[in-house]
RODO-2510 file (C-alpha; in nm, 4 decimals, decimal comma):
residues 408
     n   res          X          Y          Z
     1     x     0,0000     0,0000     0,0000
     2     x     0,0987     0,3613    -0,0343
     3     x     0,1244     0,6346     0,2196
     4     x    -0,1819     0,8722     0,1726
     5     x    -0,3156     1,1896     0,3854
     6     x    -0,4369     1,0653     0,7152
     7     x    -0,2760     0,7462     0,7490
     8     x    -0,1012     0,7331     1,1157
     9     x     0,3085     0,7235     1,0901
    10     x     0,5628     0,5686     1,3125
    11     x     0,8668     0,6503     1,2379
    12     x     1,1404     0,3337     1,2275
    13     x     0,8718     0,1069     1,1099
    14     x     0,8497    -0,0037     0,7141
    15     x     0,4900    -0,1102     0,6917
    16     x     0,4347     0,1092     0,4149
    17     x     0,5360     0,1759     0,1107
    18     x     0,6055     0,5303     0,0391
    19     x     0,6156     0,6667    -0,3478
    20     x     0,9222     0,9319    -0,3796
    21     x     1,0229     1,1396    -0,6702
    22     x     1,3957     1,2383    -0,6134
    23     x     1,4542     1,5654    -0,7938
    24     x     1,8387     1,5557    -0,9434
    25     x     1,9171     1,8943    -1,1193
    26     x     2,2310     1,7287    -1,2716
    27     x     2,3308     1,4744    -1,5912
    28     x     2,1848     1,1664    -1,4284
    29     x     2,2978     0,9131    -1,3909
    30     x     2,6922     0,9614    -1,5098
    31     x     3,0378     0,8551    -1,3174
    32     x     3,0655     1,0761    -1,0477
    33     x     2,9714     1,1699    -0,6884
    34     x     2,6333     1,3667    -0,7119
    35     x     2,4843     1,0484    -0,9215
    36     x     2,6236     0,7634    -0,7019
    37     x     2,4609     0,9422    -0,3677
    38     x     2,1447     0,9990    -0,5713
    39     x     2,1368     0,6155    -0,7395
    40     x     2,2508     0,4499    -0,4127
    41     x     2,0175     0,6332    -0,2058
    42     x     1,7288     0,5238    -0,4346
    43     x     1,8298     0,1623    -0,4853
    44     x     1,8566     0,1008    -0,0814
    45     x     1,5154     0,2473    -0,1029
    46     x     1,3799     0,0204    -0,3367
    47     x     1,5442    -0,2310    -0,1331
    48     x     1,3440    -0,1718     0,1572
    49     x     1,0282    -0,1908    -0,0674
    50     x     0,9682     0,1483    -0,1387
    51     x     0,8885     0,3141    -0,5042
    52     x     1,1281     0,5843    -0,6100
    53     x     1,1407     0,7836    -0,9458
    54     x     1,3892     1,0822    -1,0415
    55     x     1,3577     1,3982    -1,2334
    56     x     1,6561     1,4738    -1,3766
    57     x     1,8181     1,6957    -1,7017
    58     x     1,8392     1,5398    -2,0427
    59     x     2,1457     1,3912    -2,0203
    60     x     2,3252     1,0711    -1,8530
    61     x     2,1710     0,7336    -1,8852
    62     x     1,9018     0,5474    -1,7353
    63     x     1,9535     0,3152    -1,4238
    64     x     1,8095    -0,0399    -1,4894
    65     x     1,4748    -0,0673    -1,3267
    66     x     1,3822     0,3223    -1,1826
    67     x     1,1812     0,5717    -1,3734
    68     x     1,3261     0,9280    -1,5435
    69     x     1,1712     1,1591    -1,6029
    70     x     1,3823     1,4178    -1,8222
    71     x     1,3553     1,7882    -1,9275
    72     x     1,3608     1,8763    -2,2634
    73     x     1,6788     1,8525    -2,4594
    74     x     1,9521     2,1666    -2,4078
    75     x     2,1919     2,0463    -2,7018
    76     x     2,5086     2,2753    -2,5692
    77     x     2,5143     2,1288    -2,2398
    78     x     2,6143     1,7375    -2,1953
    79     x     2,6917     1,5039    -1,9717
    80     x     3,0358     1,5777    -1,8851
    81     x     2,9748     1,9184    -1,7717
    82     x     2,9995     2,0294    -1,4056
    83     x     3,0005     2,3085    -1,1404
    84     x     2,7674     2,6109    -1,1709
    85     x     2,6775     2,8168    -1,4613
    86     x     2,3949     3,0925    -1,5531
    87     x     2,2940     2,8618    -1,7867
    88     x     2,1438     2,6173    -1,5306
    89     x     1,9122     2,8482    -1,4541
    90     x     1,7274     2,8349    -1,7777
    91     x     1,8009     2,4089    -1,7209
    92     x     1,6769     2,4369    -1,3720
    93     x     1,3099     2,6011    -1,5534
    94     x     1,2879     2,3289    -1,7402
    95     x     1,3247     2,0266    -1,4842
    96     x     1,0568     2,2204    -1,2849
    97     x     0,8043     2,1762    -1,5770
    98     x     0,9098     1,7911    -1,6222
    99     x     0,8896     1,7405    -1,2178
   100     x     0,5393     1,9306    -1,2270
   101     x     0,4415     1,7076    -1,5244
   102     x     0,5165     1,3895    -1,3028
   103     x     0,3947     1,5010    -0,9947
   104     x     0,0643     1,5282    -1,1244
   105     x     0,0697     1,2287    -1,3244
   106     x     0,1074     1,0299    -1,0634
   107     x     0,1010     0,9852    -0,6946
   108     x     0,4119     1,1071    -0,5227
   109     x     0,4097     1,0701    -0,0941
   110     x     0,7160     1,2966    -0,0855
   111     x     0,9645     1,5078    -0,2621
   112     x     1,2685     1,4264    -0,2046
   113     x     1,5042     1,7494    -0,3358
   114     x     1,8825     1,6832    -0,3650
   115     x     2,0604     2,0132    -0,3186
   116     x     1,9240     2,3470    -0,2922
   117     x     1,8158     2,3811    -0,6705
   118     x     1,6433     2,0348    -0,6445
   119     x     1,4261     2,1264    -0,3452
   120     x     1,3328     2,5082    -0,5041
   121     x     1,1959     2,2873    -0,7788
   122     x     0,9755     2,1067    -0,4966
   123     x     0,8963     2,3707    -0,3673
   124     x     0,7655     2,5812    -0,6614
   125     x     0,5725     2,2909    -0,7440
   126     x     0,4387     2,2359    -0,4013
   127     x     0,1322     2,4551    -0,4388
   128     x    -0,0040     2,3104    -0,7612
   129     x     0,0590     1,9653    -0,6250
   130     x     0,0339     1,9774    -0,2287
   131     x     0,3170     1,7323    -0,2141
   132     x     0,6072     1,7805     0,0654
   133     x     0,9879     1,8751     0,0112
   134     x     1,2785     1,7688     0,2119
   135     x     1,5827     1,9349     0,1377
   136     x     1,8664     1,7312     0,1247
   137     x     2,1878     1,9509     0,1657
   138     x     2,5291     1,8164     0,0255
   139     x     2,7114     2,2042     0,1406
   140     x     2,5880     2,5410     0,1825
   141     x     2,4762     2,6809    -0,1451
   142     x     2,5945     3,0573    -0,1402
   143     x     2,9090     2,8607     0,0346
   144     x     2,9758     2,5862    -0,2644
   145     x     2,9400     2,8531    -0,4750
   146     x     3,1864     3,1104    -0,3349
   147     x     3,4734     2,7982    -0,3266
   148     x     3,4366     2,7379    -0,6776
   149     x     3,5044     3,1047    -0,7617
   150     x     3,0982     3,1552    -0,9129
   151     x     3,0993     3,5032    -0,7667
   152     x     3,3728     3,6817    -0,9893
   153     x     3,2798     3,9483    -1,2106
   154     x     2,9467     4,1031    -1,2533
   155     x     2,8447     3,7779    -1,0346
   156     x     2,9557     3,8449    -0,7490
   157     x     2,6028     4,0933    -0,7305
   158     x     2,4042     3,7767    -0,7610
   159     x     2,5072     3,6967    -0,3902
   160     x     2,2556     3,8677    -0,2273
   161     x     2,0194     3,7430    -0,4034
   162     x     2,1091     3,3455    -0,4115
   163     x     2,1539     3,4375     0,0075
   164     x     1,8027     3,5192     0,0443
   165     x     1,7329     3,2200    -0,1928
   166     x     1,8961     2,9880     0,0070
   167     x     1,7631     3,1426     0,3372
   168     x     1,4041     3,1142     0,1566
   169     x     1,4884     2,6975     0,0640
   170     x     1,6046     2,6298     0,4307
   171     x     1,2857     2,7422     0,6063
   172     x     1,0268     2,6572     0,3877
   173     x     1,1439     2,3182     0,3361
   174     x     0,8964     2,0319     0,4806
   175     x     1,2441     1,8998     0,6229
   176     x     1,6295     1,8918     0,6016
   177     x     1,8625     1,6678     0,6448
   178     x     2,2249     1,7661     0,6168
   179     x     2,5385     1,5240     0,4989
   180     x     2,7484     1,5957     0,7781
   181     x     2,6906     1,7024     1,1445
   182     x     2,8455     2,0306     1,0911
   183     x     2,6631     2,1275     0,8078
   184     x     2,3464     2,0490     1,0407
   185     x     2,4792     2,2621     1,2894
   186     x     2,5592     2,5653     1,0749
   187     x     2,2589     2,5062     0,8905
   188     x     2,0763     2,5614     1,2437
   189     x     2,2599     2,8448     1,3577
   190     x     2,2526     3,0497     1,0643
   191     x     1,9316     2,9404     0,7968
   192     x     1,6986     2,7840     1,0321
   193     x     1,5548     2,9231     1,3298
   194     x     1,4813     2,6725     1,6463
   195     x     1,2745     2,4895     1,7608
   196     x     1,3355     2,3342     1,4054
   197     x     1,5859     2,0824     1,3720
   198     x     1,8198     1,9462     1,0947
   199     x     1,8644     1,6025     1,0614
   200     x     2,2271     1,4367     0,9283
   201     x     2,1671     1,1352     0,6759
   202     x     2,5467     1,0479     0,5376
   203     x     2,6565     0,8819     0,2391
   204     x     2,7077     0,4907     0,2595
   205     x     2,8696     0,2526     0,0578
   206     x     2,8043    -0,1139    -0,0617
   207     x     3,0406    -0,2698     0,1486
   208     x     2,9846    -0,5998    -0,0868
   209     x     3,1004    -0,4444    -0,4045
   210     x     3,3299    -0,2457    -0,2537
   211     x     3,5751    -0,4619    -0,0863
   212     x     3,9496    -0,5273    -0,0209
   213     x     4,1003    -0,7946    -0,2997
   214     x     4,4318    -0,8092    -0,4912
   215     x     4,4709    -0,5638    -0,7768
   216     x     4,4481    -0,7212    -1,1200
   217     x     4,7803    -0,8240    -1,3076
   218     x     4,5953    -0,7653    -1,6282
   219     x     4,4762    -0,3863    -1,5409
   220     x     4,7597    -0,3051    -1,4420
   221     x     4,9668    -0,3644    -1,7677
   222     x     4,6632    -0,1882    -1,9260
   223     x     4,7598     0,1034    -1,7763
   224     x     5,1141     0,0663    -1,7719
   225     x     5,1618     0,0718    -1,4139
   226     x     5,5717     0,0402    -1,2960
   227     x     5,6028    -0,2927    -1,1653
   228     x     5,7435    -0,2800    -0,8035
   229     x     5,6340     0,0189    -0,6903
   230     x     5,3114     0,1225    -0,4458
   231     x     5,0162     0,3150    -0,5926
   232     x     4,8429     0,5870    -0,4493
   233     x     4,5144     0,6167    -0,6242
   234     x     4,2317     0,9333    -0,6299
   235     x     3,9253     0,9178    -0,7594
   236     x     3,7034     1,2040    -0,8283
   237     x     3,6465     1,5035    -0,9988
   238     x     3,9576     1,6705    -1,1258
   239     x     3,8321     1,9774    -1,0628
   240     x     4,0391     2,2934    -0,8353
   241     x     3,8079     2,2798    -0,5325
   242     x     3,9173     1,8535    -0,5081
   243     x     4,2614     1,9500    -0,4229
   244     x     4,3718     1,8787    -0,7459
   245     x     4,6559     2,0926    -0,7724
   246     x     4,7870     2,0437    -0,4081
   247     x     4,7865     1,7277    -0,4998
   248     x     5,0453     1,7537    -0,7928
   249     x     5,2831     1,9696    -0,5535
   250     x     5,2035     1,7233    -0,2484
   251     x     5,3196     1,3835    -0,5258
   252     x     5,6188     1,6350    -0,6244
   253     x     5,7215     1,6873    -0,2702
   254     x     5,7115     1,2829    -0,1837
   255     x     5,8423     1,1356    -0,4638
   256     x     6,1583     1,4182    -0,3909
   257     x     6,2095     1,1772    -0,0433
   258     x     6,1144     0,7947    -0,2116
   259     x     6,0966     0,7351    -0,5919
   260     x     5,9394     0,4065    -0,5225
   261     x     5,5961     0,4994    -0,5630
   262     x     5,3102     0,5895    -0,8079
   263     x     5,0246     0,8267    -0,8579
   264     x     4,6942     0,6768    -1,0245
   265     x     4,4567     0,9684    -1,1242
   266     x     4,1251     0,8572    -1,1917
   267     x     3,8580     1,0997    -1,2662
   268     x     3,7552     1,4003    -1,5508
   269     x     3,7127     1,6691    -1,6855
   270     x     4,0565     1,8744    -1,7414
   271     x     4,2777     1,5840    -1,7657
   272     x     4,4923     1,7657    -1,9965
   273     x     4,5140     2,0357    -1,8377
   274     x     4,6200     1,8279    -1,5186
   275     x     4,8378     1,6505    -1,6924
   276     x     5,0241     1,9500    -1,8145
   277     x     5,0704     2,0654    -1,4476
   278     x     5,2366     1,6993    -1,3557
   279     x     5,4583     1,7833    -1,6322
   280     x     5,5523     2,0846    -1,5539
   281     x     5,6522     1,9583    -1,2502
   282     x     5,8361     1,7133    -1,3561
   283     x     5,7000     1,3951    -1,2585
   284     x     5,4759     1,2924    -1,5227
   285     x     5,6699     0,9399    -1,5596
   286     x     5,5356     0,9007    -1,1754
   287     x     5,1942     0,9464    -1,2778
   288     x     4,9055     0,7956    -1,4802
   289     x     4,5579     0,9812    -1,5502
   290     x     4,3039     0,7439    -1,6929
   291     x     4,0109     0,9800    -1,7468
   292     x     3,6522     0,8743    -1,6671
   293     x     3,6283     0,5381    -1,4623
   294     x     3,2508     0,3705    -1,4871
   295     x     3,1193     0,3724    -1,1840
   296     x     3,0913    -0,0401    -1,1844
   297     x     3,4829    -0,0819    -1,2677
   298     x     3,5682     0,1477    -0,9474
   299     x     3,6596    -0,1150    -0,7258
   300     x     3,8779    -0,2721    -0,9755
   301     x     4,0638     0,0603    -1,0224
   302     x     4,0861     0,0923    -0,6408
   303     x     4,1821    -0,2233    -0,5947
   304     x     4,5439    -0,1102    -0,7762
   305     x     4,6232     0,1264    -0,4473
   306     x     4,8693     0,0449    -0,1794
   307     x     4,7030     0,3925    -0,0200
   308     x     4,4411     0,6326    -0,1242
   309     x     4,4507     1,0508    -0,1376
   310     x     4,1633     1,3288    -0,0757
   311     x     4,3177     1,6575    -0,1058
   312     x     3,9626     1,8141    -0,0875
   313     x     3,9895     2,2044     0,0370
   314     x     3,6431     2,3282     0,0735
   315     x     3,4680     2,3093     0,4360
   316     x     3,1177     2,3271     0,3192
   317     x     3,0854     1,9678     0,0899
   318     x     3,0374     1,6178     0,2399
   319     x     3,3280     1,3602     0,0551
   320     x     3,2205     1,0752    -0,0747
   321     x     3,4986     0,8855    -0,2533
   322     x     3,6159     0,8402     0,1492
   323     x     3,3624     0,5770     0,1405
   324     x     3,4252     0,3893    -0,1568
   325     x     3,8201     0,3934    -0,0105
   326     x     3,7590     0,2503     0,3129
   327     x     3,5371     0,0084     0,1829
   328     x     3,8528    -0,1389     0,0032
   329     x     4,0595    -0,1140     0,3193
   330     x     4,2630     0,1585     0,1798
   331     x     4,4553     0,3777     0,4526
   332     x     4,3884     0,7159     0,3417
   333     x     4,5343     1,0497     0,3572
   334     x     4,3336     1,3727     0,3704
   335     x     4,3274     1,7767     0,4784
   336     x     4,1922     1,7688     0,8274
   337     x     3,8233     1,9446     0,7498
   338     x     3,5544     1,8546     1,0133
   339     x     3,3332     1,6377     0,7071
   340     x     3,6487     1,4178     0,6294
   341     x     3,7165     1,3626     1,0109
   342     x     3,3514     1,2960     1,0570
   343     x     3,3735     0,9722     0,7853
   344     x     3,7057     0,8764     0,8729
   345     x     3,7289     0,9031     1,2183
   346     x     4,0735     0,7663     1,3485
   347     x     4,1615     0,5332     1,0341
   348     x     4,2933     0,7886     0,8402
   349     x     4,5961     1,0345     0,8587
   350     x     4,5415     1,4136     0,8341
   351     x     4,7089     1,7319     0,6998
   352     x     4,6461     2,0732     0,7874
   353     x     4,4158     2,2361     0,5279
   354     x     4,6296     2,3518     0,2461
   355     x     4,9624     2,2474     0,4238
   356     x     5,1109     2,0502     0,1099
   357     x     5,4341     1,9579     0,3135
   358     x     5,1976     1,7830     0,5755
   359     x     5,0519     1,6382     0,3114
   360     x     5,3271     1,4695     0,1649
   361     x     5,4944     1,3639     0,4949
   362     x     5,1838     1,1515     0,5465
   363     x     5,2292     0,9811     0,2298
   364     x     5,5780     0,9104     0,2922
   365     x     5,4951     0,7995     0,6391
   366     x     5,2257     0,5390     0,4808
   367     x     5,4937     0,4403     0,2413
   368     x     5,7491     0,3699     0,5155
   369     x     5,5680     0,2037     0,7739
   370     x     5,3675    -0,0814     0,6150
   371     x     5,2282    -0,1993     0,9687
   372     x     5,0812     0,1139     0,9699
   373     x     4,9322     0,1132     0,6588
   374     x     4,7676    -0,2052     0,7002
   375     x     4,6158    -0,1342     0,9966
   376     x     4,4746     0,1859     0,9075
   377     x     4,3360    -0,0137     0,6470
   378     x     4,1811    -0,2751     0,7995
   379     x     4,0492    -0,0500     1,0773
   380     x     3,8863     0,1717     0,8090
   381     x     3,7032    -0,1692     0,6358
   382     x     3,5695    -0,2375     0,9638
   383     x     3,4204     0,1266     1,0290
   384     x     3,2848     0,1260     0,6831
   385     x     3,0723    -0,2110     0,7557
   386     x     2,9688    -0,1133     1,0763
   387     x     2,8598     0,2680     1,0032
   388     x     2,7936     0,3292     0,6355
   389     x     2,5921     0,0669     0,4815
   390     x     2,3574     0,1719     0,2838
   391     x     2,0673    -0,0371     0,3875
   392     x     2,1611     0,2067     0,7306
   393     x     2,1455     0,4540     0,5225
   394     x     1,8007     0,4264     0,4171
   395     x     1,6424     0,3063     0,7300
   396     x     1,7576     0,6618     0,8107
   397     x     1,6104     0,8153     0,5604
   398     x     1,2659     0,6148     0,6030
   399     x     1,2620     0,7884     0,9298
   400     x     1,3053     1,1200     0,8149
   401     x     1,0769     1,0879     0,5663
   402     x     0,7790     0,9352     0,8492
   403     x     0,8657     1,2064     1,0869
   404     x     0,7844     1,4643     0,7990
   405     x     0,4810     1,3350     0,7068
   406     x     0,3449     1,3184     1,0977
   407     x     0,3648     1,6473     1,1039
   408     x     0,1539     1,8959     1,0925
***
């Protein structure tokens, strides 16, 4: 059966099923963060016996067994494309047409908005279709926008205006749930006035698929890996705000102390342009970008690394290739911001924010001490079971979602 106005709610049970559309204003589904959370969120959904659809832009392809429903065709923007752009805007218009056309052609129990723009669009369409929104918050949105460098220019008189947006979002949201505890808490103490509260749903990861095993002989040739020496893999978005170039001068810095290791870059867009910076500093021959890695053949990429990186700068996002590495049992090393500490916990080793010497020294200290390595490692696999699954993951959502619709 389906949840419908009236019925009584008790949040932590499953007795019902509840109908979500999950608004994505991004290519959906392609190989990168902003998909997985939305996919995995919706398949541990389904898992617990609940109907979920998405409304997403044109591009990206269709995930076996869920319903898209897709705006109309932009042909200058594609699936590759990322960040923010004035040209989303006239995107964002369009989704809110194709949500509004599935909301009322069929029942819905709840909207479920993934980042600001996707809840606006629930929220717009919230009179027309009485349906609620939660908000579900991956960073602050005048704050993700301000570390990529969107306010330059003539922009930067937009701010104002995407403030009181955001403010607007926050507060009339049906609910929020945040991706990290201190993006509840600043949520709370700046957007959203008590008594209301902010509740913190994390990423997960499938600790089945993702899993510790040897790295394949026959990948490894592919990409033309050194033989003999430890990898240190990243995946993500090669993008500035991932740390990408801190990275380059962090690998320069190490591989100055021990030449016995390698750097596997896994990720897109600006590969060239990354690659040109390696080269410049003169230890391309340690390094090996491989462009976009489907999101299936991640674990057999990660499986390659002896240690993983996350050079991530910006305070406001959540980070969730952490997952995916502890789920292999990969010791990690990251900047010390409050989101990374918050996955990690004590399994990984930190840097001070921007402090590439730090940085390095804890790669070199990984690569010195395997003991160390492999304990980090192991004690990492063990959090990731324990904490992250996603079937936790969406019992904690199916809570969220009962305590919204029990109220008033």
């Amino acid at each position: 059966m389906s949840i419908r106005d009236g019925e009584d709610y008790s949040p932590g049970t499953a007795s019902a099923t509840l109908n979500v559309l999950m608004v994505a204003p991004n290519p959906f589904f392609v190989d990168r963060g902003f998909s997985v959370h939305v996919f995995e969120q919706a398949r541990a959904l389904r898992e617990r016996g609940h109907n979920v659809a998405f409304a997403a832009y044109h591009c990206g392809r269709d995930p076996d067994g869920f319903r898209v429903y897709r705006s109309l065709c932009v042909p200058w923007y594609g699936a590759e494309q990322t960040g923010a752009s004035l040209q989303r805007i006239f995107i964002d218009l369009l989704l809110f047409m194709t949500t509004l056309r599935a909301l009322r052609g069929e029942h819905f129990d709840i909207v479920h908005g993934h980042i600001h723009e996707g809840a606006f669009i629930g929220l717009l369409c919230r009179p027309f279709t009485g349906c609620p929104v939660l908000l579900d918050m991956q960073g602050g949105f005048v704050d993700e926008l301000t570390e990529k460098g969107f306010f330059s220019g003539v922009k930067k008189l937009l701010r104002p205006m995407i403030a009181t947006t955001e403010r607007w979002i926050v507060r009339r949201a049906d609910a929020v749930i945040a991706s990290s505890g201190r993006l509840a808490n600043s949520v709370v103490g700046n957007l959203l006035p008590p008594p209301r509260e902010v509740g913190v749903v994390m990423d997960g990861v499938d600790t089945d698929v993702f899993s510790p095993r040897p790295g394949s002989p026959e990948l490894r040739r592919e990409l033309q890996l050194p033989a003999g020496k430890h990898v240190v893999v990243f995946l993500g978005l090669l993008m500035p705000h991932q740390g990408i170039e801190l990275l380059i001068e962090a690998a320069a810095l190490a591989l100055r102390t021990r030449d016995d290791h390698h750097y596997l870059i896994m990720g897109y867009p600006n590969v060239e342009r990354y690659r040109d910076m390696v080269e410049s500093a003169g230890v391309l021959r340690n390094c090996t970008f491989t462009g976009r890695v489907e999101y299936g053949r991640a674990p057999e990429y990660l499986a390659l690394g002896d240690l993983a990186v996350s050079p991530k700068i910006g305070e406001t996002e959540g980070n969730g290739k952490l997952f995916n590495y502890m789920a292999m049992g990969l010791a990690t090393v990251s900047f010390d911001r409050a989101a990374d500490r918050e996955i990690l916990g004590d399994t990984g080793l930190y840097a001070e924010p921007g402090d590439i010497a730090a940085f390095a020294a804890a790669i070199v200290k990984l690569l010195e001490f395997p003991d160390l390595r492999q304990n980090l490692g192991t004690a990492a696999r063990r959090r990731a079971v324990e904490n992250f699954s996603w079937h936790a993951v969406a019992c904690n959502l199916e809570d969220h979602y009962r305590k919204m619709l029990a109220s008033p």
